[in-house]
N, C-alpha and C positions, 0 to 999 in steps of 0.2 A: 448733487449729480456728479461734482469729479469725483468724490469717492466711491461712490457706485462704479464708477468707468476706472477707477483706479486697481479694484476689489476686480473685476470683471479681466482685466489684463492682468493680473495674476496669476488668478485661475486659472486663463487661456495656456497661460507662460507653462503653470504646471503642469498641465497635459500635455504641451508639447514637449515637455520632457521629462515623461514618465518612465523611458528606457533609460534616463542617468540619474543613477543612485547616488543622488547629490542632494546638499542641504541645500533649501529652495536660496534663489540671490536674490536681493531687492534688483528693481528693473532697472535701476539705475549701473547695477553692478554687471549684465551682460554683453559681452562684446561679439565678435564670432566664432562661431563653432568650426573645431580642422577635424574632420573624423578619419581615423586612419586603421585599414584593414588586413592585415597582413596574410588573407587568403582569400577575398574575393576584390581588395583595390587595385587600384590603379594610378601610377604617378602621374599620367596626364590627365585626371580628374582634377575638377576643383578641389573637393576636398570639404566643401564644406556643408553636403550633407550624407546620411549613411550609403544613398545612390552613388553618391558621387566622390567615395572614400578614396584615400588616396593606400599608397599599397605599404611603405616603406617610411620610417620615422627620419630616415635623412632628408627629407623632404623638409622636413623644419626647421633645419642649419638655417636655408638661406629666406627664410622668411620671417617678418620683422612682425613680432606678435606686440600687440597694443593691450593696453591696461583691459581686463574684462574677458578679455577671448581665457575660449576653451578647448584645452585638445584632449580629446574622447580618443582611445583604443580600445577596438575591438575585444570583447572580454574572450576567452579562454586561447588568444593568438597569443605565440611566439615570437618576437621581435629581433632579429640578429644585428640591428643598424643601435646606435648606442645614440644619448640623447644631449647636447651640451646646449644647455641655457645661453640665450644672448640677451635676451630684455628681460624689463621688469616692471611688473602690476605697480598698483597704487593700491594704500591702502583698502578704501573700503572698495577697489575694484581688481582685485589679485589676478594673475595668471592661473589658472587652474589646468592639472594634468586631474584626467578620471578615466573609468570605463564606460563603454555604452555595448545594449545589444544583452546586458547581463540577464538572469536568469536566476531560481532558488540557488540550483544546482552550479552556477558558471564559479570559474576560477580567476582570479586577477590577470590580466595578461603581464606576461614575462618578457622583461627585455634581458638578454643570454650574450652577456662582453665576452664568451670564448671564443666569437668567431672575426672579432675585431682584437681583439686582446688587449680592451682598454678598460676604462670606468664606464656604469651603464648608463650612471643619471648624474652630471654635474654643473652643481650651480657656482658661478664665479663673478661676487660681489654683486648682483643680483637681488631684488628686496620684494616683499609682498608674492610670494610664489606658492602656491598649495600645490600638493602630489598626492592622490590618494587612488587607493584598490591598484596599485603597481605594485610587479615583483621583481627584482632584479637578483640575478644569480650569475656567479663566476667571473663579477668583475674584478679587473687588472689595475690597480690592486682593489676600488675597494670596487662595492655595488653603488651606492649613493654617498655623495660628496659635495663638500659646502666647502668653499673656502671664501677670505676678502679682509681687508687691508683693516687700518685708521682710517684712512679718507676714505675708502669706500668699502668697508661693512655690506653681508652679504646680511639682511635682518629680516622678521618675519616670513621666513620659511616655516611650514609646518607641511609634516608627511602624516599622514592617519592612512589606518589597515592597508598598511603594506608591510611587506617582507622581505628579507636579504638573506640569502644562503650561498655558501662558497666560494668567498672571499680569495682570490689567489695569491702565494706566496706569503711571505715571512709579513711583508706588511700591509695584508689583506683586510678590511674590513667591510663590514657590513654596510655601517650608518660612519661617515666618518668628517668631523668637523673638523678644519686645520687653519688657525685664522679669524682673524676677528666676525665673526658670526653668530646670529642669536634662531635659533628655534626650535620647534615644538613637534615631539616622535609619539603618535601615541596607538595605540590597538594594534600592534607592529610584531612581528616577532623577527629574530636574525640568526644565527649559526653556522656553525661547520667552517668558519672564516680561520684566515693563516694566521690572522691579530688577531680581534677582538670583534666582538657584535657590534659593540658601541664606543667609538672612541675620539674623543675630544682632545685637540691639542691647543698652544697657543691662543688664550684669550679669546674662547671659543663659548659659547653658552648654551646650554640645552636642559628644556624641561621632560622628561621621557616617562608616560605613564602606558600602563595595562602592555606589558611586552615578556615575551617568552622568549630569552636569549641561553645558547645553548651550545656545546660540545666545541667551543673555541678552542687555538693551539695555547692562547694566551690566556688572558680574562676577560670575563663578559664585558665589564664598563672597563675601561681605561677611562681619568679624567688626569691631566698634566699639564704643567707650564701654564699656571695663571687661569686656569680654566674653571668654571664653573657648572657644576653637573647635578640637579634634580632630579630626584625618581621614585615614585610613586609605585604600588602594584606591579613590580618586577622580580622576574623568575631570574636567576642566574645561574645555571645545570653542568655539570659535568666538564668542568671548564678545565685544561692543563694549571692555571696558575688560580687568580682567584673569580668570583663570583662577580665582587665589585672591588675594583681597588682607583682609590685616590693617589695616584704616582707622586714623585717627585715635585716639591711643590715650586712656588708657593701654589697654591689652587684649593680647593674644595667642595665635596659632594656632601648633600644630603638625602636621606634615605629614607622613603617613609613607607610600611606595610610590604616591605622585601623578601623575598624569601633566596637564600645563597645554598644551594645541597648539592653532595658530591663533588665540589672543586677538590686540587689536588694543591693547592696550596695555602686555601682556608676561604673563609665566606667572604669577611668583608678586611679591608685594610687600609690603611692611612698610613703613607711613605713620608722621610723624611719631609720637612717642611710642610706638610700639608695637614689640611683638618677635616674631619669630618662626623657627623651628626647620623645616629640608626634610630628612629621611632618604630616601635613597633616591632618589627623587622624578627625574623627569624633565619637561623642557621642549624642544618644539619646535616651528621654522617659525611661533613667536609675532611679533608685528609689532615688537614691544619689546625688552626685555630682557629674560630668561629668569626674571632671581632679581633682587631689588630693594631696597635697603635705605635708604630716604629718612629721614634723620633717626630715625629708629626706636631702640628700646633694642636692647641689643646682639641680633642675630639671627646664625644659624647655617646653612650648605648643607653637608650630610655625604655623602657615595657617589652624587650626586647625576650625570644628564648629560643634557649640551647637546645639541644638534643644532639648526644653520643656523635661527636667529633673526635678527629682520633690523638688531637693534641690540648690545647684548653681551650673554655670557652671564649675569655677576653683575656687578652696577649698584651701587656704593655712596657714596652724597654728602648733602649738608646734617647733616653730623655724626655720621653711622650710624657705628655699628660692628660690620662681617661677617669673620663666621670661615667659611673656606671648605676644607673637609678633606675629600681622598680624590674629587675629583670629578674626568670625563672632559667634554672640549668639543670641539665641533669641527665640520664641516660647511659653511666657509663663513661661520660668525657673524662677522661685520666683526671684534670687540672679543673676548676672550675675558673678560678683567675688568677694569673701570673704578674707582680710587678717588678721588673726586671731593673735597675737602672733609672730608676725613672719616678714618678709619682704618681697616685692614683688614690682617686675617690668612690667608695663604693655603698651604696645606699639602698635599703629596703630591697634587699637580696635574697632571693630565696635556692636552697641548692638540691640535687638528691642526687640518691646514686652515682657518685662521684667516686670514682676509682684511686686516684690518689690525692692532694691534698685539695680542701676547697680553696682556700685563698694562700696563696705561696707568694711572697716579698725576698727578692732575692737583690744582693748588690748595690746599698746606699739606696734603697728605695726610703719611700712613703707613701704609707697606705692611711689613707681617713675612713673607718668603717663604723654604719651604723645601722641598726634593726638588718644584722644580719644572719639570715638562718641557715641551719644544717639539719639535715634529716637521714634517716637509714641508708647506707650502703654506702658512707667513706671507707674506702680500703685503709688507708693511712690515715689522714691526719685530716682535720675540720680546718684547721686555720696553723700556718707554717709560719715561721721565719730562716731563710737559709741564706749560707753564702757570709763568709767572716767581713764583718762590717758594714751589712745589710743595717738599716734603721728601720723603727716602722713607730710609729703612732695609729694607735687604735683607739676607736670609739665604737666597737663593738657589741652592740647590745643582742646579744644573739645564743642562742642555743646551739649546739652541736649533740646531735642525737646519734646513739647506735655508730661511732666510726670504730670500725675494724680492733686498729692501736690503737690512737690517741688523738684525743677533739683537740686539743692544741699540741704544738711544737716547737720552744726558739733554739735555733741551734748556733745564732749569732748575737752579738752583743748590740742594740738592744732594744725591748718591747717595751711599748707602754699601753700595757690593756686594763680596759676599765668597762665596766657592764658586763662581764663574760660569766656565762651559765654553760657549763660542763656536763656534757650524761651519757653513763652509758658506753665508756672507753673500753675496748675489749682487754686492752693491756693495764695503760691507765691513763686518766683522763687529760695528764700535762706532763710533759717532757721535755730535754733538751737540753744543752749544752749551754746555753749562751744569757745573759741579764735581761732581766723583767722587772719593773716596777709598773703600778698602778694601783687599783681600786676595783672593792665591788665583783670579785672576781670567786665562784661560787662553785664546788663540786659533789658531786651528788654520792649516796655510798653505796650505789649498785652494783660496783664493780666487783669482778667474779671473787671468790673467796682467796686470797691469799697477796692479792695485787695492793698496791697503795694509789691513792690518786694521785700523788704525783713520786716522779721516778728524775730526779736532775741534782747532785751537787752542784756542780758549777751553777746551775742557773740561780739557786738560791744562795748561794755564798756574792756571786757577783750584782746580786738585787739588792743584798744590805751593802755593797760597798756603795752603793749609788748616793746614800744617806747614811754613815754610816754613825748608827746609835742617836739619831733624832728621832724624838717619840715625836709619834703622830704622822707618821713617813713608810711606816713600814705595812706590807703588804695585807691587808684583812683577810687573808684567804680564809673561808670559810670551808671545812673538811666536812664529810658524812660522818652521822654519827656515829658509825659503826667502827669508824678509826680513829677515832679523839683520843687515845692511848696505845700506842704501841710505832713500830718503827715504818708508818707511813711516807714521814716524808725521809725519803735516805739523803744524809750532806754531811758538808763538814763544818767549822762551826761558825755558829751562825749569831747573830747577835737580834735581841727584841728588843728597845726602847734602852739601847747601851748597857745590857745584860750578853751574855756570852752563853751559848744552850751548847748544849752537849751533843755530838751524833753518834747516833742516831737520836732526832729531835722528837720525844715527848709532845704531842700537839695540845694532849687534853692539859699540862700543866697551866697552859693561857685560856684553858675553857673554848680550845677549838678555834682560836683565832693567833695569828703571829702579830 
């Protein structure tokens, strides 16, 4: 029988409140209802049912809301009074902000900080709070605001389908956490703000999924100063700087099925001291570089793909260190990866259409690459080494198909590639200036009639010096058959197993191998 009567008030509960588009509360978790109307209330109403709506959200400053209560606005009203938190729910009995009165067709009501000229919704040190189907626009600075201490942590906030548009001034933001705080932004969208949609500072936590963040002066996410930033299902559009960027750290975001297009200073980034993690995640037709890893702590791009950026796909310099696995590029991005200064891992890579080089190590770097491909439309080169005293270690196992000039390139001293399958160089297949030793290293003799597969003195005079005249040290380049005799490789002179060869070197006199 109490279940019967327990089932029976339920029900009841859910029909009386079929006008608020709210997940049902266990009974235990409702307190009272403040409905507020901002075109048919009244401030000397009670307030606490839609007859008896009050008119103006100031009304709620000086009243002491208890764990459980609900304040319902009016859906498609305008709100010019701004909203500052003073209490705070309980767990499983939260404060909740909604709408009521709603309809297919209704809009979320808007609270409008231009006529107060403040923040529209904040909460200060405050815990257990839900906000949901509100819009806030042209707050001073931001729209929605979390702040709170060590001791008192503003915690479990979570806002769902709401929106933030027009953010005021330089440090405007949409959703904006500052302060030790933890919560949850999700089926939200934000834009057009003087900062950022979304931006977390100091020791700030937030999980943010399903959001359409847009035309900021700044970047879409800011995450900085110890902060920690997850985000799931996020658009980041046409933003002045980036998409998503992890600032200045120490801090870290994670990024899972993103998409960054159109920014003006690349899709995603990892600033000094900071790490950050892309699954999935997509970049394109950003003005930058796609994925970015400045000095940052070690950060990650997994299954991730490019598309026609107008600088490279994954960026990594001033001592970063990016691991880059299982990712597709291609479209045109000049670069497909840069490692600048820095180190970088790059795995089960696939490239195309790449305008200039696919992988470029420039300036004391180190690259570790493996099962990595190259396919039609390199302008330049499949795989670079530039910049005098660049290093690079390869583990290469990869083809380079159809590039323009040349599937590889060292122009510094020095390479060590091993696995490398060559085809199909318009000029010829390796070049360059600068020492290479390795292994396993293969070129094919399709190259147009008169070209050599490979076109480098210095690179091969400074490869035997590496060993110089130790048999079983020296380079197995395997040549096309079509040049096993005549002046393919052009240098100067060269030594095989502490033999001295003449140049122009004779390839077929070793039967096609050095």
């Amino acid at each position: 029988m109490k279940k019967l009567i327990l089932i029976l008030l339920l029900l009841a509960c859910g029909r009386a409140e079929a006008f608020v588009p709210i997940a049902r509360l266990a009974v235990g978790n409702i307190g009272n209802y403040w409905f507020i109307n901002a075109t048919n209330g009244s401030d000397s109403g009670g307030g606490h049912s839609a007859a008896t709506a009050l008119l103006t959200t100031s009304n709620l400053v000086a009243r002491k809301f208890l764990p459980g209560d609900m304040i319902l606005l009016k859906a498609n009203d305008v709100y010019t009074n701004v909203i500052v938190f003073t209490n705070s729910g309980q767990p499983l009995r939260p404060i909740t902000f909604d709408w009521y009165g709603a309809s297919i067709t209704a809009a979320n009501p808007i609270i409008d900080g231009s006529f107060q000229g403040q923040i529209c919704h904040s909460i200060t040190s405050q815990t257990n709070i839900r906000v949901l189907h509100l819009d806030a626009t042209k707050g001073n600075p931001d729209c929605f605001f979390i702040t709170g201490s060590p001791t008192a942590p503003a915690s479990n906030v979570v806002y769902l389908y709401c929106n933030a548009t027009g953010a005021v001034g330089g440090n405007g933001n949409g959703f904006h956490e500052d302060g030790v705080s933890y919560s949850v932004v999700g089926n939200f969208s934000a834009g057009l703000c003087g900062d950022h949609s979304l931006s977390l500072h100091s020791n700030a936590w937030c999980f943010a999924y399903n959001g359409y963040l847009y035309s900021d002066v700044k970047s879409a996410v800011e995450n900085i100063s110890n902060s920690i930033f997850i985000g799931s299902n996020l658009t980041g559009i046409n933003c002045t700087n980036w998409g998503f960027e992890q600032d200045t750290g120490p801090g870290f975001m994670s990024l899972t099925n993103c998409d960054a297009i159109g920014n003006l200073s690349g899709g995603y980034a990892a600033q000094a001291g900071s790490g950050m993690t892309c699954d999935h995640c997509h970049a394109e037709s950003n003005w930058g570089a796609a994925f970015t890893c400045n000095g940052g702590a070690p950060s990650s791009c997994n299954n991730c793909t490019v598309f026609s950026n107008a600088v490279s796909g994954f960026l990594c310099e001033g001592g970063g260190i990016l691991t880059v696995i299982s990712n597709t590029i291609g479209g045109q991005t000049p670069w497909s990866t840069i490692i600048a200064s820095t180190a970088g891992m790059v795995s089960n890579f696939y490239e195309h259409d790449i305008a200039n080089a696919g992988i470029e190590s420039q300036g004391h770097s180190l690259v570790v690459g493996q099962l990595v491909e190259g396919t039609s439309g390199a302008n330049e080169y499949g795989y670079r080494v530039t910049s005098t005293g660049a290093g690079i270690s390869t583990n290469l196992n990869s083809t380079y198909n159809g590039s323009s000039n040349f599937c590889v390139r060292c122009d510094a001293f020095a390479a060590y590639l091993t696995n490398i399958v060559m085809t199909g160089g318009a000029t010829a297949n390796y070049t360059g200036t600068g020492g290479v030793w390795g292994n396993s290293i293969s070129s094919d003799s399709s190259l147009p009639s008169g070209n050599g597969d490979i076109l480098s003195a210095a690179m091969l005079s400074q490869f035997e010096s590496i060993t110089p005249g130790a048999a079983g040290y020296l380079l197995p380049l395997t040549m096309g058959a079509a040049y096993q005799g005549g002046a393919n490789v052009v240098g100067v002179p060269f030594y095989y197993n502490g033999v001295a060869a003449a140049s122009p070197f004779n390839i077929g006199a070793f039967g096609g191998h050095f």
